[in-house]
N, C-alpha and C positions, 0 to 999 in steps of 0.2 A: 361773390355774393350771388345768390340765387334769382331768378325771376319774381318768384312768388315769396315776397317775407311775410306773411301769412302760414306759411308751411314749413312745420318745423323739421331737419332733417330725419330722412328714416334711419334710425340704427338698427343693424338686424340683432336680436333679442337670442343669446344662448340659453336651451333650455334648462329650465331648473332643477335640480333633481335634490331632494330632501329626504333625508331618512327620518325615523316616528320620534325619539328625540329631538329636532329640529320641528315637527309638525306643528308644536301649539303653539310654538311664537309665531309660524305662518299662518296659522288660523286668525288667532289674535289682530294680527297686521293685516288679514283682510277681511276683519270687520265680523269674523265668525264665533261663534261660542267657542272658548277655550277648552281642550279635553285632557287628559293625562296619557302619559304615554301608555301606561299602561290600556286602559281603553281604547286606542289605537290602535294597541297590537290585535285588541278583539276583534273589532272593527276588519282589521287587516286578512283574520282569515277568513271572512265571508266570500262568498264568491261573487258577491257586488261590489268590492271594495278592486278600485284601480291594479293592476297585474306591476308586480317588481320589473324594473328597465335594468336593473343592474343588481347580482349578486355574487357576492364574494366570502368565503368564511361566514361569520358573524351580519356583515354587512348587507342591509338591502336597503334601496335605493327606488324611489318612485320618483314620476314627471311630476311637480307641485299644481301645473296645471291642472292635468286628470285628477289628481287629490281632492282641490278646491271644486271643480266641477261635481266630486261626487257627496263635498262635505254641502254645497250648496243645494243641491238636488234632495240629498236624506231626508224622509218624513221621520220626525221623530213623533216618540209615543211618550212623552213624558210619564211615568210613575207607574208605567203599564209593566209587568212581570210577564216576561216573555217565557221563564222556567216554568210556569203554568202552563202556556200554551202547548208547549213539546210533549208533555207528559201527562196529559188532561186525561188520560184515559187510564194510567194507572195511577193504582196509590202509593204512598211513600214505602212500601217494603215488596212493591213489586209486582204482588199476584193479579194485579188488573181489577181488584175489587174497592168500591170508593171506601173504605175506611175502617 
């Protein structure tokens, strides 16, 4: 028995590493908006989205830490159309003229 039964022992913690199928049950379970994988994978190639810790073939692998740090951090924009902003300056066929 320990001195302090107050304090419960340290277990050292392996880190977790989750692929994007596996993400929204992790989001879900800590308390965050549920997303599709798909949306994930969107998410995934921004250059703000957490860096791959492991890739193989098909497979890639993130820290679920870093994920949740970055899913908790994201300002989202609900209903906001981001395909406008890119391309505010031209119009749908191209020649830069509004319409």
């Amino acid at each position: 028995m320990s001195d302090s039964p107050d304090v419960e022992p340290r277990v050292d913690e392996q880190p977790v590493l989750v692929s994007i199928p596996e993400m929204p049950d992790h989001l879900e379970a800590a308390g965050l908006p549920r997303l599709t994988p798909a949306r994930i994978r969107q998410l995934a190639r921004t250059p703000a989205f957490p860096p791959v810790v492991y890739e193989r073939g098909r497979l890639r692998l993130w820290m679920w830490s870093a994920v949740e740090r970055y899913f908790r951090s994201r300002e989202l924009n609900p209903g906001q159309r981001t395909d406008l902003e890119r391309g505010a300056s031209k119009s749908p066929d191209g020649t830069g003229a509004g319409g």
